[in-house]
Phi, psi and omega in degrees: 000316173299338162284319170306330183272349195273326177246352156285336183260342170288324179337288161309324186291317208263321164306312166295329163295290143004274175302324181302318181261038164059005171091011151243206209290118169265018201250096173256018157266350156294060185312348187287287171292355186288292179313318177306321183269335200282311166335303188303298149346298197289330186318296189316302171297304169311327199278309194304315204285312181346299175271038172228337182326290197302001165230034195252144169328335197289318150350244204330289157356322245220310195268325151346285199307301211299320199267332185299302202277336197282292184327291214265030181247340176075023182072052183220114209292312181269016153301293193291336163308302187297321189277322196297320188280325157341307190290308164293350213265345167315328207298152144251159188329330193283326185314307188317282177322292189296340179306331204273306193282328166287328153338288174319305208305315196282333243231314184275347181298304178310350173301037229245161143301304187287337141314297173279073166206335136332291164319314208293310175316313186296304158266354171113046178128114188227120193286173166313298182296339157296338179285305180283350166293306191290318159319304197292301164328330188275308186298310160308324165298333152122159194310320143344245209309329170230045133307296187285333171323302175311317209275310182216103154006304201279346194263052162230020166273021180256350169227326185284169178219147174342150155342290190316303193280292211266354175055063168295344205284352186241039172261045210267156156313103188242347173280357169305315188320302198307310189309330195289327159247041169250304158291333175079026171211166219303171165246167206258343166262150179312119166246026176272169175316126167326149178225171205042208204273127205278166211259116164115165184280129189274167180248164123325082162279020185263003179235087186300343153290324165253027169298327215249328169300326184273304194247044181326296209295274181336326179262355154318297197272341199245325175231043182039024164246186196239000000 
């Protein structure tokens, strides 16, 4: 009986670990299935922190730097590139890469038609690369303007300024530099441009009424109409 109650109870003992670990490999001396299963597992938990990022601490952190370097920058966008980068290099490198990767995150939400066609008002015509200049330009003005830039466009005719005047072209990524000079070496994420089609209903820029239907306020200001 003692034996019998001896093997019955590792039994119960070895299902239950089993059950603890969701039915795969309890052998952690078997590196082949531990790799194997950790996708699986992990997918879930990746996709939830994704769609939970826009309420995450890093945020508020993210948003700080901005608003703290766009003050003491006196509103002058390439300034504020420079104190921003200043700022990081205080930073450690992992601190940078997430500065970076909330950036990416913010820079793709703005990937819209109804942004750009704001832009497209504002200078008359806004090339791809005028666009990611102007993504950036917004995101510098601080979590305000473009919060509401997003939910509606036209309320940046209240703030934003030109190309020219707001120097969107230095409204720039500055933590790959900043990382390159704390470590000296490469930065570990992609900084090239969005790619494919932007979120949202495209505009007409050859039909000025109705840019002006869409964007008035804007359009009030940039392109002199009544």
């Amino acid at each position: 009986m003692i034996t019998k109650a001896a093997t019955i109870g590792s039994i119960v003992a070895v299902l239950a670990l089993l059950s603890g670990c969701g039915g795969g490999s309890t052998v952690k001396s078997a590196p082949g299935p531990a790799v194997e299963s950790a996708p699986a597992q992990s997918a879930p938990e990746a996709t939830k922190m994704a769609n939970a990022v826009p309420n995450q601490p890093e945020d508020a952190s993210f948003w700080q730097l901005i608003d703290e370097t766009r003050k003491a920058a006196g509103n002058d966008t390439g300034r504020q590139s420079e104190l921003l980068k200043d700022r990081l290099t205080e930073l450690s490198p992992q601190s940078i890469v997430e500065f970076a990767r909330t950036r990416h995150r913010l820079d793709r939400r703005a990937y819209t038609w109804s942004l750009w066609g704001a832009a497209s008002v504002i200078e008359d015509g806004c090339s791809d690369d005028c666009f990611r200049d102007f993504r950036g330009y917004v995101i510098s003005l601080g979590r305000g303007p473009y919060e509401r830039a997003l939910r509606n466009p036209d309320s940046l005719a209240s703030v934003a300024q030109g190309a020219e005047a707001g120097d969107w072209e230095n409204a720039d990524n500055v933590a790959p530099d900043a990382y390159s000079s704390v470590t000296g070496g490469d930065f570990p994420l992609d900084d090239s441009d969005l790619s494919g089609r932007p979120r949202g209903t495209p505009f007409d820029d050859n039909n000025t009424a109705a840019l002006v239907r869409r964007y008035p306020q804007l359009a009030t200001r940039f392109r002199n109409t009544n």
